[in-house]
C-alpha positions as a Markdown table, in Angstrom:
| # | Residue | x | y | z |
|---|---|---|---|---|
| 1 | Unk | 0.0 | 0.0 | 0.0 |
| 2 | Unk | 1.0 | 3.2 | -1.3 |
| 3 | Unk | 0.5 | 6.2 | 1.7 |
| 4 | Unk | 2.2 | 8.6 | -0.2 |
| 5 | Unk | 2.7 | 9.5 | -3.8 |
| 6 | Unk | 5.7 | 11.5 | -5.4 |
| 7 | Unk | 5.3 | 14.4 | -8.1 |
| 8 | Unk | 6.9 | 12.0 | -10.2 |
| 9 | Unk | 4.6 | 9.4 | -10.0 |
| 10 | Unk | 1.8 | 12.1 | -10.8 |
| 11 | Unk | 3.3 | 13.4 | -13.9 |
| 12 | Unk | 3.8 | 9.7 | -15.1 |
| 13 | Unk | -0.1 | 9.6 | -14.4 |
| 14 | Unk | -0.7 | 12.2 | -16.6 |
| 15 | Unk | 1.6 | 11.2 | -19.5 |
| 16 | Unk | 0.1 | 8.0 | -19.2 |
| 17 | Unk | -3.6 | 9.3 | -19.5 |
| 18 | Unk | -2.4 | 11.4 | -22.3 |
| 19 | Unk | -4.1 | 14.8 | -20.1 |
| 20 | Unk | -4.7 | 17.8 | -22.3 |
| 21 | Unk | -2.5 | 20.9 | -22.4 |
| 22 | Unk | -4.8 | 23.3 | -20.9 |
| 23 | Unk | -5.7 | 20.3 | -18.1 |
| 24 | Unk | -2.2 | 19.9 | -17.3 |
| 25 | Unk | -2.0 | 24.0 | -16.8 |
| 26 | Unk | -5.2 | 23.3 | -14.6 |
| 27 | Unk | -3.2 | 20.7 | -12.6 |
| 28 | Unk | 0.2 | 22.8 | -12.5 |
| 29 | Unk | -2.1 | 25.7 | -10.9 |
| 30 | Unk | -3.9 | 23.2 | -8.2 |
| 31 | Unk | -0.2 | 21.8 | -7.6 |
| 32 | Unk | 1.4 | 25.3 | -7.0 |
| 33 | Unk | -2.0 | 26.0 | -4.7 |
| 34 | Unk | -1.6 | 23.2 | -3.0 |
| 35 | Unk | 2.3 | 23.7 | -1.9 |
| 36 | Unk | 1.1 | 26.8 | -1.2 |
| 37 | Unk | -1.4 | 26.1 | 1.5 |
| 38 | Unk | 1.0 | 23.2 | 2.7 |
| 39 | Unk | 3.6 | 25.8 | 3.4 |
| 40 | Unk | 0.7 | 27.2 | 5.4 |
| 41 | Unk | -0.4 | 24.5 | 7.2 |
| 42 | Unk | 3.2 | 23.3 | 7.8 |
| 43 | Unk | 1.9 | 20.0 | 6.1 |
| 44 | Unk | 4.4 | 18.1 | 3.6 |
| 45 | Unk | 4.5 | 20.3 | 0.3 |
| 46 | Unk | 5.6 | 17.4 | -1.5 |
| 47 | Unk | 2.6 | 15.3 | -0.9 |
| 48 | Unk | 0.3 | 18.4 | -1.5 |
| 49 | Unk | 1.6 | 19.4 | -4.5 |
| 50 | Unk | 1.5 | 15.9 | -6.2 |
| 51 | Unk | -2.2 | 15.4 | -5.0 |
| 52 | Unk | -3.1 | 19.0 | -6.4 |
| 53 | Unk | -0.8 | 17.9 | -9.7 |
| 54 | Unk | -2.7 | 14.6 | -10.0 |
| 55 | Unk | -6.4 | 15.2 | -9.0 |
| 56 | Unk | -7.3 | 15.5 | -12.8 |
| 57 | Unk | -5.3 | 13.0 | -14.1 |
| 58 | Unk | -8.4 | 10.6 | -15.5 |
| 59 | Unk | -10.6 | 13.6 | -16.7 |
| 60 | Unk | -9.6 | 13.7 | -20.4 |
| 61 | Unk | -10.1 | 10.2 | -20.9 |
| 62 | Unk | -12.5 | 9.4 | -18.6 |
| 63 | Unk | -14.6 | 12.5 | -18.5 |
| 64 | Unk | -18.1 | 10.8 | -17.6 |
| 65 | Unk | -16.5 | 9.0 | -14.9 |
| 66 | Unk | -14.4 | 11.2 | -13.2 |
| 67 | Unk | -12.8 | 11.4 | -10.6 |
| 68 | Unk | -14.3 | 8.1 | -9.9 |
| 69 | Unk | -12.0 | 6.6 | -12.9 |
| 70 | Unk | -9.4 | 7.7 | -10.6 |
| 71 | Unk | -10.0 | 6.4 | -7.9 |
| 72 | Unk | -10.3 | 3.6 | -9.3 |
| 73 | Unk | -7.0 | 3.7 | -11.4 |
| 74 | Unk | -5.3 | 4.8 | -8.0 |
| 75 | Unk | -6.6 | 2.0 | -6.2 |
| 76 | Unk | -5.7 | -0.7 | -8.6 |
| 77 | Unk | -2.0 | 1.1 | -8.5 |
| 78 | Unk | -1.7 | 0.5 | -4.7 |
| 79 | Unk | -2.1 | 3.9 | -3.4 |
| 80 | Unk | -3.9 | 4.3 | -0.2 |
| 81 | Unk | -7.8 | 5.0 | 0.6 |
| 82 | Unk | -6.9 | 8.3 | 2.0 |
| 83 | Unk | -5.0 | 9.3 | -1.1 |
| 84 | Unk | -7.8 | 7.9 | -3.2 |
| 85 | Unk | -10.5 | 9.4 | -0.9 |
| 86 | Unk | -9.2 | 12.8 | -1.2 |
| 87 | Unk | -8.9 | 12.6 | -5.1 |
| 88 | Unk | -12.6 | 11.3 | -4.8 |
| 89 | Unk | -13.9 | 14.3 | -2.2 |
| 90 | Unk | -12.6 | 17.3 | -4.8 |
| 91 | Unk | -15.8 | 16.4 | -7.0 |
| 92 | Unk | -19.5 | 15.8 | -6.5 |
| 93 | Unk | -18.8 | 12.0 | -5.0 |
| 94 | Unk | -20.4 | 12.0 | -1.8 |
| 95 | Unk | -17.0 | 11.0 | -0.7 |
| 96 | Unk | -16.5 | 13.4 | 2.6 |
| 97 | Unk | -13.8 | 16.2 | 2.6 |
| 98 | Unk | -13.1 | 14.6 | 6.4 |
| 99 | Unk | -9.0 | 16.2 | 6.2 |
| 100 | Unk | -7.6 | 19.6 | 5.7 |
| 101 | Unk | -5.8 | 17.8 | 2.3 |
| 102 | Unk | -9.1 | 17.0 | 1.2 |
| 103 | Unk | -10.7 | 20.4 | 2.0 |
| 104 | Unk | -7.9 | 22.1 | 0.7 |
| 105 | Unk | -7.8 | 20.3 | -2.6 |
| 106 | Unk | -11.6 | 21.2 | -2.8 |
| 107 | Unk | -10.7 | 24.5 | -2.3 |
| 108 | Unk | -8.5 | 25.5 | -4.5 |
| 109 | Unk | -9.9 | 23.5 | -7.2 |
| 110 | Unk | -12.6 | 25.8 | -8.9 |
| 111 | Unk | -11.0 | 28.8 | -8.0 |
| 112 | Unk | -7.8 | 28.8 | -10.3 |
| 113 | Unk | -10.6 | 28.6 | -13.3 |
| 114 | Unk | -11.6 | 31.6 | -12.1 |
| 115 | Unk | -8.7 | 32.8 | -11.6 |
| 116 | Unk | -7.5 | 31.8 | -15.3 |
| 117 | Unk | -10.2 | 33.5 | -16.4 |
| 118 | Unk | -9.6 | 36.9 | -14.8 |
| 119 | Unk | -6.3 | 36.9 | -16.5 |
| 120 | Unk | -7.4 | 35.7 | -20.0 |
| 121 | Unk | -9.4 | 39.1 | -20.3 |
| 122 | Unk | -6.2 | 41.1 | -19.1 |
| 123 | Unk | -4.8 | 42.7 | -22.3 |
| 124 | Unk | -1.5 | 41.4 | -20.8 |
| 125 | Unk | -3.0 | 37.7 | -20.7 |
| 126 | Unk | -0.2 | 37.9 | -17.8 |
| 127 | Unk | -1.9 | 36.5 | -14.3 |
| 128 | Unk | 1.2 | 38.4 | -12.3 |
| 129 | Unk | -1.1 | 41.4 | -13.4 |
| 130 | Unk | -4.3 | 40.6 | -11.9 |
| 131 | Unk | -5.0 | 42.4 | -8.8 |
| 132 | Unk | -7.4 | 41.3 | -6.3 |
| 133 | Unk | -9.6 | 44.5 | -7.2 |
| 134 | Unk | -10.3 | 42.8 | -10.8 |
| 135 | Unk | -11.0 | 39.7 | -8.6 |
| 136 | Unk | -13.4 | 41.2 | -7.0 |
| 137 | Unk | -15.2 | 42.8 | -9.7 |
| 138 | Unk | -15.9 | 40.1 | -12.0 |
| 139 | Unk | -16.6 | 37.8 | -8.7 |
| 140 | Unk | -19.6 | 40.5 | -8.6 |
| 141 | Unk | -20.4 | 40.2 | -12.4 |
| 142 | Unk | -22.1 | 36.9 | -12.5 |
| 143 | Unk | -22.2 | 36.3 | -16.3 |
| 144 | Unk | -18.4 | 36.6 | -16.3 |
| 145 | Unk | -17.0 | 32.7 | -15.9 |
| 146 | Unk | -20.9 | 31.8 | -15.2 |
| 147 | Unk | -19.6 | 28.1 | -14.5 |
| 148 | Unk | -18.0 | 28.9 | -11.6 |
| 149 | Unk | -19.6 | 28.4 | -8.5 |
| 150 | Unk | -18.8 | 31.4 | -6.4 |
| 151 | Unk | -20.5 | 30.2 | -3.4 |
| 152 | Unk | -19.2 | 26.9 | -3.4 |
| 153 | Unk | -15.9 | 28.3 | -3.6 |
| 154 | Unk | -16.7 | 30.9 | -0.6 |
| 155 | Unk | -18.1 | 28.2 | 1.8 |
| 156 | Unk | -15.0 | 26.0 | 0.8 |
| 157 | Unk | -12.6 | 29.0 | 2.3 |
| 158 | Unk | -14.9 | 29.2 | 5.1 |
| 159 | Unk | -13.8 | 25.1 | 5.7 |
| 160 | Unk | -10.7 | 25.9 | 5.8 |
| 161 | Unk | -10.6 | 28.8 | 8.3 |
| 162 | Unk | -10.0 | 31.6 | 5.8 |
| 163 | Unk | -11.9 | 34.4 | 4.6 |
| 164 | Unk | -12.4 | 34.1 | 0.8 |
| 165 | Unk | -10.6 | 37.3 | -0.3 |
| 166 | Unk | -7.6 | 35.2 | 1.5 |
| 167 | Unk | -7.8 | 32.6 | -0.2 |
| 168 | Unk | -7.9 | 34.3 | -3.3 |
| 169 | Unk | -4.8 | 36.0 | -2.1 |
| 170 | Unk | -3.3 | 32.2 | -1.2 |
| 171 | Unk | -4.5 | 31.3 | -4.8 |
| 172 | Unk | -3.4 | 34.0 | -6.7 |
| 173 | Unk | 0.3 | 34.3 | -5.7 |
| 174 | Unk | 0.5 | 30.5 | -6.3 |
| 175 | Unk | -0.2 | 30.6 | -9.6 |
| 176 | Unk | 1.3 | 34.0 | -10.5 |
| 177 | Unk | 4.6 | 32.1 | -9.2 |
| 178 | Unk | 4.4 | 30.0 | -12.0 |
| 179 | Unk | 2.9 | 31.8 | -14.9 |
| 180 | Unk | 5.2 | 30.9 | -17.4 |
| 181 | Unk | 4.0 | 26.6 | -16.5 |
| 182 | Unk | 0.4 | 27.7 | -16.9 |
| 183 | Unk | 0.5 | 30.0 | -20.0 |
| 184 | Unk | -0.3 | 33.0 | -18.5 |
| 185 | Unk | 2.8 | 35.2 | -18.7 |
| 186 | Unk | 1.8 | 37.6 | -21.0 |
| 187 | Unk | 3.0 | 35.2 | -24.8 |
| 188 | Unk | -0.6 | 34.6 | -25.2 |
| 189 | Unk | -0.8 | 38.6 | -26.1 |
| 190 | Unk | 1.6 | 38.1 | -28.7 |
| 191 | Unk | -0.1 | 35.0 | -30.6 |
């Protein structure tokens, strides 16, 4: 039984189920979240960030089933329930989000779509130019990014003992650490 799993291991994962560009810039953003909030937490950053890298993994094939395709994938590769169970709490499962990995995860989750999104109308297209004021004002404007569940994401924060424009903060800085790995570092103005 597998009680841990190495960044490694989730790239291999993703290679293997042949993930999507954009989904793999997805995953690099819930990674860099997820080290984030470990740092935080003063959990292991390792772990974090390969749960946050490999939460998606199944999605591009499996799109139906996820993330119950992998869990199941994770299972039959030895790794542990709670490894499993936390992949399994970030979506509508009925798993419970019983640890602060799992909450976190959940957490972090829908908000770097939003986040994406907020820099994709920048005319930069840079995300180390969005400011929490343009956060908050298409958070506001309800038809902007209409998928994203603002409240979901809000009560998620409140889970983990942060007020949302926090965690937006927490969020934010990840992924603008690592705007180059996620395509938002301004080349998309250029194309």
């Amino acid at each position: 039984m597998k009680n841990t799993i190495t960044r490694e291991e989730a790239w291999a994962l993703i290679q293997e189920y042949e993930s999507t560009e954009n989904h793999v810039r997805h995953m690099l953003a819930v990674e860099a979240a997820m080290r984030a909030y470990a740092r935080r937490f003063g959990e292991d950053e390792d772990l974090w960030g390969a749960i946050g890298l490999v939460h998606d993994f199944d999605y591009d094939q499996f799109p139906d089933e996820h993330p119950h395709s992998g869990g199941r994938i994770l299972r039959e590769k030895g790794y542990s329930e709670e490894i499993v169970n936390t992949i399994l709490s970030h979506g509508a499962t009925g798993v419970p989000r019983d640890t602060l990995l799992a909450k976190t995860l959940h957490a972090v989750d829908e908000l770097t779509g939003l986040l994406v999104a907020v820099a994709l109308v920048r005319p930069s297209k840079d995300i180390r130019d969005v400011k929490i004021k343009s956060v908050r004002k298409k958070w506001k404007d309800k038809a902007f990014a209409a998928a994203v569940n603002r409240e979901e994401i809000a009560r998620a924060a409140e889970a983990l003992g942060s007020d949302p424009w926090e965690h937006v903060s927490v969020v934010l800085e990840a992924m603008q650490s690592i705007a180059s790995e996620i395509g938002l570092d301004g080349q998309l103005a250029t194309t």
